[in-house]
C-alpha positions as CSV (number, residue, x, y, z in Angstrom):
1,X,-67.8,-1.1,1.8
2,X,-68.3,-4.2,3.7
3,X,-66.6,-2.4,6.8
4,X,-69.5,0.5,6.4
5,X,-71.7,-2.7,6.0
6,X,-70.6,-3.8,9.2
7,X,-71.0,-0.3,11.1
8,X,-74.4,0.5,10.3
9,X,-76.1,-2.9,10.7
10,X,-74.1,-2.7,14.2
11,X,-76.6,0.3,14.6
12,X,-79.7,-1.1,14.1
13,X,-79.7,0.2,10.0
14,X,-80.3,-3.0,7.5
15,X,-77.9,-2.2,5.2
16,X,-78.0,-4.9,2.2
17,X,-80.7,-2.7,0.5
18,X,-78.3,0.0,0.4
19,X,-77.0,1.3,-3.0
20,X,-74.1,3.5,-3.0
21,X,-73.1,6.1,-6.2
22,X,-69.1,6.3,-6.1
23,X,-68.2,9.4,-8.8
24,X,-64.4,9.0,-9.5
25,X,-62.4,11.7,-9.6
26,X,-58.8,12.2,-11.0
27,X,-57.0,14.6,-9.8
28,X,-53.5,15.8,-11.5
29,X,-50.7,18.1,-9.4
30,X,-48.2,20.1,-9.9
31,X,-44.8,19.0,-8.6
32,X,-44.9,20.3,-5.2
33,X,-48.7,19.2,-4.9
34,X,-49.8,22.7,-4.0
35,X,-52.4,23.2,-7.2
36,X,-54.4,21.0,-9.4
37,X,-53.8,20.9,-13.0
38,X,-56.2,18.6,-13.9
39,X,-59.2,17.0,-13.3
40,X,-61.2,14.2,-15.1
41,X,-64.4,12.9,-13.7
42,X,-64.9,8.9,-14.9
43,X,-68.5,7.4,-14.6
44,X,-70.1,6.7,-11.9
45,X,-69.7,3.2,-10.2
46,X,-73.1,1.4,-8.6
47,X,-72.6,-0.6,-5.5
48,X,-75.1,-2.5,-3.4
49,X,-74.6,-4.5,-0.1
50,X,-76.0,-7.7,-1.2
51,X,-73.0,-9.3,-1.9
52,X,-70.0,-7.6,0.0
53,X,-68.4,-9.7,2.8
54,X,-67.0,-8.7,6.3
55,X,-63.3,-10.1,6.3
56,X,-62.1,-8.0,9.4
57,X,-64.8,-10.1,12.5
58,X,-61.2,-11.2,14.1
59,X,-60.2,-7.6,15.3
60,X,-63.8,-6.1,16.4
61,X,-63.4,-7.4,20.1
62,X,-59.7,-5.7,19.6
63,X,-60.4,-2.2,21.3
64,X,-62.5,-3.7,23.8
C-alpha cells in the first residue's frame, strides 16, 4: 500500500486521503489447481494512507 502511496503522489495525486476497501477472498482447489471447490469471502478490510510508510526510497533511482 505504501508502494501505491508512493506511485500516485509521484503523479501529482495526494494520496493520504485515500481509503482503500480490500474484500478477501479464499479460494480452495482441487489437486491439480484446475477448478475451485471453494470459496469463502471474509469481511472487508478498511485501509487509509495516513499512516503507511515508504520503506523501498533506496532502490527508486535503481532503473534510472
Amino acid at each position: 500500500m505504501a508502494f501505491l502511496k508512493r506511485i500516485l503522489e509521484a503523479n501529482g495525486i495526494p494520496a493520504k486521503h485515500i481509503r482503500l476497501n480490500i474484500i478477501p477472498v479464499k479460494m480452495t482447489y482441487t489437486e491439480n489447481f484446475d477448478a475451485i471447490t471453494d470459496l469463502d469471502v471474509e469481511s472487508p478490510v478498511s485501509m487509509d494512507f495516513n499512516d503507511h510508510q515508504y520503506i523501498l526510497k533506496r532502490y527508486d533511482k535503481v532503473v534510472e
